[in-house]
C-alpha positions in Angstrom: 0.0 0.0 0.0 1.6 3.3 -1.1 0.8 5.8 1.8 1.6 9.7 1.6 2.1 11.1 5.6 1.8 15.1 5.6 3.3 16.8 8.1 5.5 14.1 8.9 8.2 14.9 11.2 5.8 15.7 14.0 5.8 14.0 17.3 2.9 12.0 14.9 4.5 11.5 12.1 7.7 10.4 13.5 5.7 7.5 15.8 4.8 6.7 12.7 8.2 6.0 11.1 9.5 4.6 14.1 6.4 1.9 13.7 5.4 1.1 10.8 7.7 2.4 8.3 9.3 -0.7 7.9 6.6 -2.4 7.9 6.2 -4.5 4.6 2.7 -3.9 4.1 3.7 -0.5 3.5 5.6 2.3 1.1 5.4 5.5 2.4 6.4 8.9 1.1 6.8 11.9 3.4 5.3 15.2 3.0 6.8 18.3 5.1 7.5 22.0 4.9 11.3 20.6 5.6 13.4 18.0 5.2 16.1 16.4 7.1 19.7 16.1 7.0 20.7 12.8 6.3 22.5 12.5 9.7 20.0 13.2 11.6 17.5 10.7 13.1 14.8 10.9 10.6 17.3 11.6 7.6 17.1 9.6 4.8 13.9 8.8 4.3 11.9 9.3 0.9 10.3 13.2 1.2 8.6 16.2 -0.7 9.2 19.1 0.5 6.2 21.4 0.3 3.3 23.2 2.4 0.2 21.9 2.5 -1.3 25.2 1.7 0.3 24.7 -2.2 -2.8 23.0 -3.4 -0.8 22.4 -7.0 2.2 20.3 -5.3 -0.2 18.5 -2.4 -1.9 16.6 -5.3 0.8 16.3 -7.1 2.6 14.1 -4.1 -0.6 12.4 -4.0 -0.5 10.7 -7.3 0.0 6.9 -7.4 -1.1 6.5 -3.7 -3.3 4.1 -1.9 -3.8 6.6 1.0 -3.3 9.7 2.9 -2.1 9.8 6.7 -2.9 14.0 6.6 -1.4 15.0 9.9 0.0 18.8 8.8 -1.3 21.6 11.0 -0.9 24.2 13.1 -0.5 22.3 16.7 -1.3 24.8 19.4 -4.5 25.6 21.2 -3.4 29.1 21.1 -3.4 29.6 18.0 -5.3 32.4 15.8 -7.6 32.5 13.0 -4.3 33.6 11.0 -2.2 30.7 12.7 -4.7 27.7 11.6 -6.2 29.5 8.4 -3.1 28.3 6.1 -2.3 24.8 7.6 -5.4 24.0 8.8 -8.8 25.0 7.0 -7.1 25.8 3.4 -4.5 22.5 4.1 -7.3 20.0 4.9 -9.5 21.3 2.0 -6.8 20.8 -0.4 -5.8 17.6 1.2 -9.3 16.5 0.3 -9.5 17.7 -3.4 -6.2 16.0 -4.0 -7.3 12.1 -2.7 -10.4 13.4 -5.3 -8.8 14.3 -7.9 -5.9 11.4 -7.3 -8.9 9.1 -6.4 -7.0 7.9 -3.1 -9.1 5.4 -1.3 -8.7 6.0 2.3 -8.1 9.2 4.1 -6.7 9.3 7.7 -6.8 12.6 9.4 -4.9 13.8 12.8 -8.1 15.5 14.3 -7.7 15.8 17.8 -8.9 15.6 21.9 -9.7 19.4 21.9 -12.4 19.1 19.4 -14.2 18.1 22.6 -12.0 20.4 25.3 -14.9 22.2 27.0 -15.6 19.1 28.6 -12.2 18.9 30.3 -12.3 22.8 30.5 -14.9 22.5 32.5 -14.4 19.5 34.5 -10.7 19.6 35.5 -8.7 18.9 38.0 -11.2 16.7 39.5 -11.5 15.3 35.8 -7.7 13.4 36.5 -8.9 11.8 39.7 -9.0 7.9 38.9 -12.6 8.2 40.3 -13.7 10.7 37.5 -16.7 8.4 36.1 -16.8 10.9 32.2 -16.4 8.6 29.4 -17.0 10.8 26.2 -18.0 8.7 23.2 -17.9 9.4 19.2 -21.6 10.4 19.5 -21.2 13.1 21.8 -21.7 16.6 20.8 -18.4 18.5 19.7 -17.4 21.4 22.1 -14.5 23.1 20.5 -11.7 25.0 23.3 -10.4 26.8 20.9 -10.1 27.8 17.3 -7.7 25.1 16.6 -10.1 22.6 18.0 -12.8 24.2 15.6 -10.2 23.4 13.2 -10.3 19.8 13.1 -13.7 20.1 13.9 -14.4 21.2 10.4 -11.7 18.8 9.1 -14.0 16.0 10.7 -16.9 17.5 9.0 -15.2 18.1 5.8 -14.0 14.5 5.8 -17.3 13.4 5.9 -18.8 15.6 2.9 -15.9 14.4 0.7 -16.7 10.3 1.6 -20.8 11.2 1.1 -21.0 13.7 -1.5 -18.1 12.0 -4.2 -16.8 8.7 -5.5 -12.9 9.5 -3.8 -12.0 9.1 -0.9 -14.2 6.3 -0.3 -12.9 6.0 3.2 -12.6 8.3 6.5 -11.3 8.0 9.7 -11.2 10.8 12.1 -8.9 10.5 14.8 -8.8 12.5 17.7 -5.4 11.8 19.3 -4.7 12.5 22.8 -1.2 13.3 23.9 1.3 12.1 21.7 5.3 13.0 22.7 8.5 12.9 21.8 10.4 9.7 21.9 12.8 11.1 24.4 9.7 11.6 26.7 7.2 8.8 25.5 6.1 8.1 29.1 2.9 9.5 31.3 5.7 11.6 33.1 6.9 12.8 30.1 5.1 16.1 29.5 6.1 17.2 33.2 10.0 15.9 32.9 10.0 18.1 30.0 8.7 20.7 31.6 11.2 20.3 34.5 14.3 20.8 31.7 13.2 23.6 30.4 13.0 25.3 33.8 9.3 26.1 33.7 8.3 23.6 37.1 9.6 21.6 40.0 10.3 18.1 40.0 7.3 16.9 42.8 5.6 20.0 42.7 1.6 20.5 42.4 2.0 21.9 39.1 4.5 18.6 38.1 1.8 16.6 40.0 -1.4 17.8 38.5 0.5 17.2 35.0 1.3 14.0 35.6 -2.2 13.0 36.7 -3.6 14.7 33.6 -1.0 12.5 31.5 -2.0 9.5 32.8 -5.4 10.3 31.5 -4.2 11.6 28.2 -1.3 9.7 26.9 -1.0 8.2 23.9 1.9 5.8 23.6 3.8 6.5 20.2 3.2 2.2 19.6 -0.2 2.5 20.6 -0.6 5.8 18.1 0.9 4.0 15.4 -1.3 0.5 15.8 -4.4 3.1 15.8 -3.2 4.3 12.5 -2.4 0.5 11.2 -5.8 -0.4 12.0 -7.6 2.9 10.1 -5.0 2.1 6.9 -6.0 -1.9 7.1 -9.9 -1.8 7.5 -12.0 -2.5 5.0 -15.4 -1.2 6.1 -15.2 2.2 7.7 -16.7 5.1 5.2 -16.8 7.6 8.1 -16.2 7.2 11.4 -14.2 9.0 14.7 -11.9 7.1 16.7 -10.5 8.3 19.8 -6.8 8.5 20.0 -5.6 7.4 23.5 -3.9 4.2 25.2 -5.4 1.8 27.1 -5.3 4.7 30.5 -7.5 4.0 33.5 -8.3 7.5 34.3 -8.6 8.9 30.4 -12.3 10.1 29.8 -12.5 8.8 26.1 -14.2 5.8 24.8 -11.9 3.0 23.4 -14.5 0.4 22.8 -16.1 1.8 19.8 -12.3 1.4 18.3 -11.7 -2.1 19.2 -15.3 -3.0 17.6 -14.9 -1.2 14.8 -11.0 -1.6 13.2 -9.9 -3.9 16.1 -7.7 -1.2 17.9 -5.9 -3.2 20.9 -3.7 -0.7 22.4 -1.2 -1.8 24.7 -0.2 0.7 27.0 -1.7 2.3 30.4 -0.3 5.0 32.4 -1.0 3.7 35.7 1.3 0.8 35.3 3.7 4.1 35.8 4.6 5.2 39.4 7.4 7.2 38.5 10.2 8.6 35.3 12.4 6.1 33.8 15.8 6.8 35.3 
């Protein structure tokens, strides 16, 4: 299966290397704003260079493949209608019109957890308490935190038009990943470790605390991201559907069984099997 990945050296997109790129079910082909050197970790590997904003050179890239991973955006919940407008709203639309045009089967979109942020908004600290009883399922209404979250709100929605409205893509998964990290910090402790480095907290502080509780909720193991990923590009049966992006975490607040029904997602990790950093 020939696979393009946009934005791919993100903390995503890299998971994705690291797991499945080698995978012999696979070919992919790498689509970023940069490349790498080929010393560097992800060096090497078979890239465009271009911005998803260039509608001309997206479906260009997008020719000859069985799929799109479309992970390119503007990350940040802080982010202004400026920030996202480019990456996100123009990006996703000509994402679409290229696995149209290129009639790509299946279309696998980064969405995200803040689609539905209000909820945690609202809800937290108590929300990262192991006796928080919210589970928030794929049929819950959407409650945007920000104009990024709108964002992949409307990529969800857009995704859906494209799959009911034309003959390509015929497939659409919507994932709405959780907290993916770095390798260097792929742990539930890694958000506050980093943190730590960079001087912003204290090792066993409340702020270091409370971050590590919400992790524990939140993560999203870079294998486990990957296998969720594996499972969307394999099925067979899926013409729209949302899939929450998140390991196998006793205290996270999104569903995981609609995922293991539907593609068979069976991830593998759970924060609480953490009590402290690896040393």
């Amino acid at each position: 299966m020939n696979v393009l990945v946009t934005g791919a050296y993100g903390r995503c997109g890299t998971a994705i290397i690291d797991h499945l790129h080698d995978h012999e079910t696979y070919d992919f082909t790498y689509y970023n704003r940069s490349d790498r050197p080929e010393d560097h970790p992800y060096g090497g590997y078979k890239t465009i260079v271009g911005d998803v904003a260039n509608e001309e050179k997206l479906t260009a890239a997008v020719q000859n493949q069985d799929a799109i991973v479309h992970l390119a955006a503007y990350p940040y919940t802080d982010g202004t209608w400026d920030d996202i407008l480019e990456p996100n709203i123009i990006g996703m639309y000509n994402a679409l019109e290229a696995a149209r045009k290129q009639e790509v089967e299946s279309f696998v979109f980064g969405s995200s957890n803040h689609v539905m942020g209000l909820y945690e908004d609202e809800l937290s600290p108590e929300l990262y308490s192991l006796n928080s009883n919210l589970v928030l399922t794929h049929t819950d209404p959407v409650r945007p935190d920000s104009q990024y979250g709108v964002s992949k709100s409307f990529g969800e929605d857009l995704g859906r038009y494209y799959v009911e409205n034309y003959e390509y893509p015929k497939q659409f998964y919507a994932l709405r990943i959780c907290t993916v990290l770095e390798s260097k910090y792929d742990h539930p402790y890694g958000g506050a470790e980093r943190d730590v480095e960079n001087g912003e907290i204290e090792r066993g502080s409340e702020e270091y605390e409370q971050g590590v509780a919400r992790m524990k909720a939140m993560w999203h193991s870079r294998r486990d991201f990957a296998q969720l990923v594996d499972r969307s590009l394999q099925d067979n049966n899926v013409e729209f559907d949302v899939f929450h992006g998140v390991s196998d975490n006793r205290r996270r607040w999104f569903d995981l069984e609609h995922a293991r029904a539907r593609i068979g997602y069976v991830p593998v990790d759970n924060g609480e099997e953490w009590t402290e950093p690896p040393t």
